[in-house]
N, C-alpha and C positions, 0 to 999 in steps of 0.2 A: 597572497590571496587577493591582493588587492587589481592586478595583472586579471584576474579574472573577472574580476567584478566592473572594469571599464569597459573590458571585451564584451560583456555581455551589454552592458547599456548603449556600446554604439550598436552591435546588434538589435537590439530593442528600437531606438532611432531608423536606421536605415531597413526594419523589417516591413515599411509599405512598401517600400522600392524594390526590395532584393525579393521578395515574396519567399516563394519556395527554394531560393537560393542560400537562403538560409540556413538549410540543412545541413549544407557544405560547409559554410564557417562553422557551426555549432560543430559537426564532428572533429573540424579540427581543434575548437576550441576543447571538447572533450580528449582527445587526444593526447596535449600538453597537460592537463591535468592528470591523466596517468600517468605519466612519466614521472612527473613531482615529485611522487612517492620517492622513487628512488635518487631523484636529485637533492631533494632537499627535508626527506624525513619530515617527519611534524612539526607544520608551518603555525608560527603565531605573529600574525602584525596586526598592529594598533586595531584590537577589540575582536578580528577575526580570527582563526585557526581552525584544524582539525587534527582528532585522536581517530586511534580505529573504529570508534563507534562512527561517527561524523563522517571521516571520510570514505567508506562505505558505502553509505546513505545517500551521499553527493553521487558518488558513482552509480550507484543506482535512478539516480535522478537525472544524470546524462544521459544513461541508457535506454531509458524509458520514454523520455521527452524525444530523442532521434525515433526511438519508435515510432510515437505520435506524428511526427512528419512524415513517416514510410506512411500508418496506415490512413493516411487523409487526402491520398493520391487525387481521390474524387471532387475532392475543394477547390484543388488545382486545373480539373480537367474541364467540370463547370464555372469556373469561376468565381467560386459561391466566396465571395467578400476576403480571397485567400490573401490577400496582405493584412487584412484584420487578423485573422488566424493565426498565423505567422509571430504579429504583434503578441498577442494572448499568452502565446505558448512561452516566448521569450521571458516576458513578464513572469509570466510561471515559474519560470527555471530560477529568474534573481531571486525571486522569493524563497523559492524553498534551499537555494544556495546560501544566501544571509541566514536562512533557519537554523539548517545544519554547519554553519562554521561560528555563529556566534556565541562569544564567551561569556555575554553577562545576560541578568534575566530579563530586563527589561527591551533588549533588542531582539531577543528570545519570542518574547511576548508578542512583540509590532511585528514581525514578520513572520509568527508560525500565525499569527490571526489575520498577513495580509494576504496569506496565503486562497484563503475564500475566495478573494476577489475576482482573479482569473477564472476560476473553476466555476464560479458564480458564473461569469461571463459566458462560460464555454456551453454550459448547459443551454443560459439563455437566447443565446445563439444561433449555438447550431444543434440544437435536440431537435426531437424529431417531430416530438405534437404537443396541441396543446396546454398537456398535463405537466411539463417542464416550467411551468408556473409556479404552480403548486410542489414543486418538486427544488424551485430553488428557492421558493419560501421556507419550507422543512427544514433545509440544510443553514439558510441562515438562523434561520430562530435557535434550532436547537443546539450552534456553536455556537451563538453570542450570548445567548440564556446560560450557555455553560462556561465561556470566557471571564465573566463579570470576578464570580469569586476568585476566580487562577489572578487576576489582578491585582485583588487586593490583597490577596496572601503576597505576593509576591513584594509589593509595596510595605507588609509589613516584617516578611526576612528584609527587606534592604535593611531599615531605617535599626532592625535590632541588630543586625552586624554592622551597619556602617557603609554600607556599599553591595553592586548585586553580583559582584563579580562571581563564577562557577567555582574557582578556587580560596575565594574567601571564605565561602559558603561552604566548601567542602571542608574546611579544616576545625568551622565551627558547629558541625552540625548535632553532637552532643545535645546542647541546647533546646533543640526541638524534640526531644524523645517524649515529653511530655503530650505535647500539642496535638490532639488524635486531630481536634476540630480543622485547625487549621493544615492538616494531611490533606484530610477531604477536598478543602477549598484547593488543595495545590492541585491533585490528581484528576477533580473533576469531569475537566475540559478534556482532561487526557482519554477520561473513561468514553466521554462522549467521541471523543474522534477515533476510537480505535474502531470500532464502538463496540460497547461490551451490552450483552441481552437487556433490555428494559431501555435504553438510550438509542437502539440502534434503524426506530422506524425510518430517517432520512436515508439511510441507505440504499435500501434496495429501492427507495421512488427515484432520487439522484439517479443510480443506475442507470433504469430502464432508461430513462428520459435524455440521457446525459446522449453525445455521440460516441464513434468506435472509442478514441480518442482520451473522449473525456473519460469513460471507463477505464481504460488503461491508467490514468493518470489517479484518477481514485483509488482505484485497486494498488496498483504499482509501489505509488507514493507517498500518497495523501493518509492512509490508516498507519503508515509506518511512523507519521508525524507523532500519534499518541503514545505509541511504544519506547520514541525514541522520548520525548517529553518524561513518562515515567522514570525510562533509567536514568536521564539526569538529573530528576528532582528524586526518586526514593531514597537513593543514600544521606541526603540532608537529615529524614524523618525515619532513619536508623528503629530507633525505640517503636516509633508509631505503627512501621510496616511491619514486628517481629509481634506486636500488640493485635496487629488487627490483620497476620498474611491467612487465617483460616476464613475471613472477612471473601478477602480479593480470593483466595482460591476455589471459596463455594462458587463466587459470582460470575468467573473465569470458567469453572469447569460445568456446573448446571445450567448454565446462559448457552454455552456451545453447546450442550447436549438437547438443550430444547429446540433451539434454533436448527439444529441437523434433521428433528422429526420435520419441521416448518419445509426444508429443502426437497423433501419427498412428498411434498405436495404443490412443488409448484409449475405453472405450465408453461411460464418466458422462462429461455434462454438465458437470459443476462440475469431474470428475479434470482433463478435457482443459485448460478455464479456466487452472484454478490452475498445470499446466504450462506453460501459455504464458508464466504470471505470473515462474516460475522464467527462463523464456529471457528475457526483457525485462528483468530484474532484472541477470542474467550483460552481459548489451549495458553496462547502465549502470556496472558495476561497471569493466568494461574502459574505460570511457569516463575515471573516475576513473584507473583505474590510467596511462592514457597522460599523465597528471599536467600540463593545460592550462589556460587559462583557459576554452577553448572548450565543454572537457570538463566541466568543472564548472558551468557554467553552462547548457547540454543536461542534465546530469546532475538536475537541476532542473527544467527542462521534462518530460523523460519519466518525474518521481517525482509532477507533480501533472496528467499527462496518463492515463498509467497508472491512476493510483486512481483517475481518473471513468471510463475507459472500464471497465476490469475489474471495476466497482462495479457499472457498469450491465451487465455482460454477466450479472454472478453475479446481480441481480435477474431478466433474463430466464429465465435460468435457474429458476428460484426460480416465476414465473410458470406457466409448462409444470410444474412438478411440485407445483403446488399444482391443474393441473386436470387433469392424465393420470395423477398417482401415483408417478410412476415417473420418472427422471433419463436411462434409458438410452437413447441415440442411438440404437439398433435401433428403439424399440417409438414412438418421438414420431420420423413422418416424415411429411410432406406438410400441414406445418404452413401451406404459405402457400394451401392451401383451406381450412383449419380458421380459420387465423389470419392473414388477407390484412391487417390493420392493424397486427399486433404483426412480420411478417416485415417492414417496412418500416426496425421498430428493428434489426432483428437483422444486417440489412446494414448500416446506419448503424454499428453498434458493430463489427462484425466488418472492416469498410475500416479501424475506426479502430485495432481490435489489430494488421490489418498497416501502419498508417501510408501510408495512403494520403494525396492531398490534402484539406483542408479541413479539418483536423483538428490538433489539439497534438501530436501522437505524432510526425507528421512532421516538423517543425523539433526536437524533442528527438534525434528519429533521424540526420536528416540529421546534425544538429552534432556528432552521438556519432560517426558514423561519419565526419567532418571531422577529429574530433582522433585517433580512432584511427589512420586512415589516415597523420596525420603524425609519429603516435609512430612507425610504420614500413610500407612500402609493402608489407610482405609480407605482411599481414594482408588482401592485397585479397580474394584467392580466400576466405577465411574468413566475411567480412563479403557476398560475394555469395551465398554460402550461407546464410548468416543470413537474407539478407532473403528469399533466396529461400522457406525454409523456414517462417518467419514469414508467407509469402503462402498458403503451403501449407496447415498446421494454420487459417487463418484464414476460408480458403475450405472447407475440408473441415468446420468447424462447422458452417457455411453451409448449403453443399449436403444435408448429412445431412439437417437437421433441414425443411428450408424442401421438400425436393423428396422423392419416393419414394412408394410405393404405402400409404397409409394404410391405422393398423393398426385393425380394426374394434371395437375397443374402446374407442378413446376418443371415435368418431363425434360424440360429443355437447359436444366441446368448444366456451366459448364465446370470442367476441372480446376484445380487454381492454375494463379497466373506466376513467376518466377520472381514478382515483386512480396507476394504474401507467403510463398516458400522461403524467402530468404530470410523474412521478418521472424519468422516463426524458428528458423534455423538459428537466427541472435537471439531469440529467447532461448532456447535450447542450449546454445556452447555454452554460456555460465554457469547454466542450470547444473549441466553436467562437471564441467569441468571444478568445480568450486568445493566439489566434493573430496578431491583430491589437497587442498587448500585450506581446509578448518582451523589448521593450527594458525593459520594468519590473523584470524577474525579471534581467536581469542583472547580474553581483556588482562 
């Protein structure tokens, strides 16, 4: 792990210099890290490693991040501060690298919370107006409001096991079955970052505000952080989670259902997106809380199905208002005259947010909605609503933007270009192909 972790800080160093050359080292640096798998199994040196959850998650977070260099071409072509950029992004990546390979909690902690930093940055940046203020206020307040207690729990499993290591902790976790309070204090921050209904207004301002980029990186990334946080703290709080998963399963599956009515009324592009992102986030959450093997491992499928698809819708997205101006679903209609090659993705990705076949989302879904159902039967009418609604907002992006009387002002829109085909074409091969591959991913 460690091979990785220098590569990436001379990269970080030399990222004023090399600017967008960068890209190039990072995919090779991602490259040698697939391989690993099969050279050297499940790596652990002093204090880092990864299991299938983790390494996963990384991989997801090379692919995402190379993304974010395809689609910020334009930082490049204006010059807009792209060796800062560059810097940012790399930052980025150690961060959420140290996140997902670290073995104890306290390194856990400093780096899934330095993770803000970047992202902070990115928004303030390079968003797009003034409301990106206000927008990276939100997203600090309402993590570090939520960090406080994940700290002190965490401070207080060390000092009662003796150390914060993942595997001490896991062999003592017995212990806490009692502790509902100190559950809460763990999970908190987790609830806030995934973000589950009632925590989740920083989201959709982040969002809009954020660039193509930084969306991608929220969507993609950044909510998977909360997911992955819960699976490795719930097994500690065994007793707590079997105490209180009717708790997490109302709040998971009523949070996503309200939140889906919220997506049928909204009129950005990226607002509607990032709502959907909230409803699929509450599915997984409830999926967790029905506390299964089935569950946890769906729970996994629809954290690295989710960030390719929402990755690529928020690029779509990102497409249309780098050539109409404008995000609003009113003023971009009749796009499949304008744009008969790009409305090709937009169904592709939009079948794939309601999990239709052919795609990851649907075996995450199924298997979520497999464990929920057997955490208890009464959840059915719940869960038919879900999907229903989830077909709903999916189709209603759809149709907005693909169909209606175009608006005479953007007449002169062009087709895409062979750089945002391609991008959308890597979001796609995993998407697909991974489907074939479940059995790898499970725990």
């Amino acid at each position: 792990m460690l091979k990785f972790l220098l590569l990436s800080v001379t990269m970080l160093i030399m990222s004023n210099i090399l600017s967008f050359m960068s890209n190039f080292f990072y995919m090779i640096l991602a490259s040698i890290f697939w391989l690993l798998i099969y050279s050297e199994g499940k790596v652990t040196q002093i204090g880092f490693g990864f299991d299938t959850l983790s390494w996963f998650l990384i991989l997801l977070t090379f692919w995402v991040i190379m993304f974010m260099f395809m689609a910020s071409q334009m930082f490049e072509i204006d010059n807009y501060f792209k060796g800062k950029f560059s810097f940012v992004l790399i930052l980025m990546f150690i961060f959420l690298f140290l996140t997902f390979s670290g073995l104890d909690l306290i390194s856990f902690y400093i780096f899934f919370e330095g993770s803000l930093i970047p992202i902070y940055m990115l928004i303030m940046g390079w968003g797009y107006q003034p409301e990106r203020l206000q927008a990276g206020i939100y997203l600090l307040l309402y993590t570090v409001f939520a960090s406080l207690p994940l700290l002190i729990s965490l401070f207080y499993l060390g000092k009662s096991m003796g150390g914060y290591s993942f595997v001490l902790l896991k062999s003592n976790f017995l212990f806490f079955n009692w502790v509902n309070l100190w559950f809460f204090f763990s999970i908190f921050a987790f609830l806030v970052k995934l973000p589950v209904f009632y925590f989740h207004l920083w989201l959709p301002k982040a969002h809009v505000e954020a660039p193509v980029s930084g969306s991608m990186m929220l969507a993609g990334v950044l909510l998977k952080l909360g997911c992955y946080g819960l699976m490795r703290l719930m097994p500690f709080f065994e007793g707590s989670v079997m105490c209180l998963s009717s708790m997490l399963l109302s709040l998971g599956l009523l949070g996503g259902l309200l939140v889906s009515f919220i997506c049928l009324r909204q009129v950005d592009l990226k607002s509607l997106i990032a709502y959907s992102s909230v409803s699929h986030m509450g599915l997984a959450l409830a999926g967790l809380g029905s506390w299964g093997l089935w569950g946890f491992s769906s729970c996994l499928y629809t954290c690295l199905a989710h960030g390719l698809c929402s990755s690529g819708l928020f690029f779509l997205s990102g497409v249309i208002y780098e050539r109409s101006g404008s995000r609003s679903i009113f003023i971009n209609k009749g796009m499949l005259l304008l744009m008969p090659s790009m409305s090709f993705w937009w169904f592709i990705y939009c079948i794939g947010n309601m999990a239709a076949p052919v795609v990851l989302n649907l075996v995450g879904e199924v298997g979520l909605l497999g464990s929920i159902m057997s955490f208890s039967s009464f959840t059915l009418i719940f869960l038919m609503a879900f999907s229903f609604m989830g077909a709903c907002y999916s189709l209603f992006l759809f149709s907005s933007i693909q169909h209606g009387k175009v608006f005479t002002g953007i007449n002169s829109l062009s087709d895409g270009v062979v750089r945002e085909y391609l991008l959308l074409y890597l979001h796609f091969f995993p998407l697909f192909f991974l489907i074939l591959e479940v059995d790898m991913m499970s725990f």
